[in-house]
N, C-alpha and C positions, 0 to 999 in steps of 0.2 A: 504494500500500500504506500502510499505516498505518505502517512506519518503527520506530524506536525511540520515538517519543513526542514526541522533541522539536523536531521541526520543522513547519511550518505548512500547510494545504491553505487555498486561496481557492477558493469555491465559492458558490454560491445553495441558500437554503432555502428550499423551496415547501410551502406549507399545502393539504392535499391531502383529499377528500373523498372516500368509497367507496374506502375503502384495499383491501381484499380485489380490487375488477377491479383496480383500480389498478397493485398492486402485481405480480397478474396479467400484467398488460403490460407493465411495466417489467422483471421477473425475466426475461420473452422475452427482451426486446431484452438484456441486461445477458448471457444468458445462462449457461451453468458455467461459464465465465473469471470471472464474479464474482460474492460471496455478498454478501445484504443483512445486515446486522448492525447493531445502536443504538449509537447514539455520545452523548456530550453535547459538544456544539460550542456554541464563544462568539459572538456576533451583531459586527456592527460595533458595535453599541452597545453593547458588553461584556456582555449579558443571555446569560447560559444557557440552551440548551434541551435535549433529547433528540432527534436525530433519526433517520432511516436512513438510512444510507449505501452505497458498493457500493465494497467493494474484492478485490482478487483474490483469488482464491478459491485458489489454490496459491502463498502469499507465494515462493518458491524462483523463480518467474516475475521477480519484480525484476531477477534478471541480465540480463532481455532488453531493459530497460527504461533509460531514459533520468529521473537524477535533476533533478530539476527546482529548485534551492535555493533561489528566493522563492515556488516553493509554486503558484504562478499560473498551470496550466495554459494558460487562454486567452489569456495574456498571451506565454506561452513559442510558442504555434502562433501569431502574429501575430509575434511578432519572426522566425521561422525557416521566413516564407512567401516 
């Protein structure tokens, strides 16, 4: 979820072409557990972009969920394999 603001997500931005299938197939898989919505997120290189992102679509879901405090999903499922 997107949180209060102030804490961080590590994740990958992909430059993506023929956004409309695209998106298409992603909205599948992502399904109604999450809405796509714009964000502006900072690069490693501190550059600014706009991008889209997927988070839950019913934020009240967070209780079910597990906070993650350096933000680092893939980093979190690798320690707790």
């Amino acid at each position: 979820t997107e949180g209060d603001g102030t804490g961080r997500v590590h994740g990958e931005v992909l430059w993506l072409t023929e956004l409309p299938a695209t998106f298409g197939l992603l909205d599948a898989y992502e399904s109604d557990d999450f809405a796509r919505v714009i964000k502006l997120v900072t690069l490693a290189s501190g550059e600014e972009v706009w991008t889209w992102i997927y988070t839950l679509a019913d934020p009240g879901a967070v209780k079910h969920g597990t906070l993650i405090p350096h933000g680092d999903w893939a980093r979190y499922w690798r320690e707790h394999q």
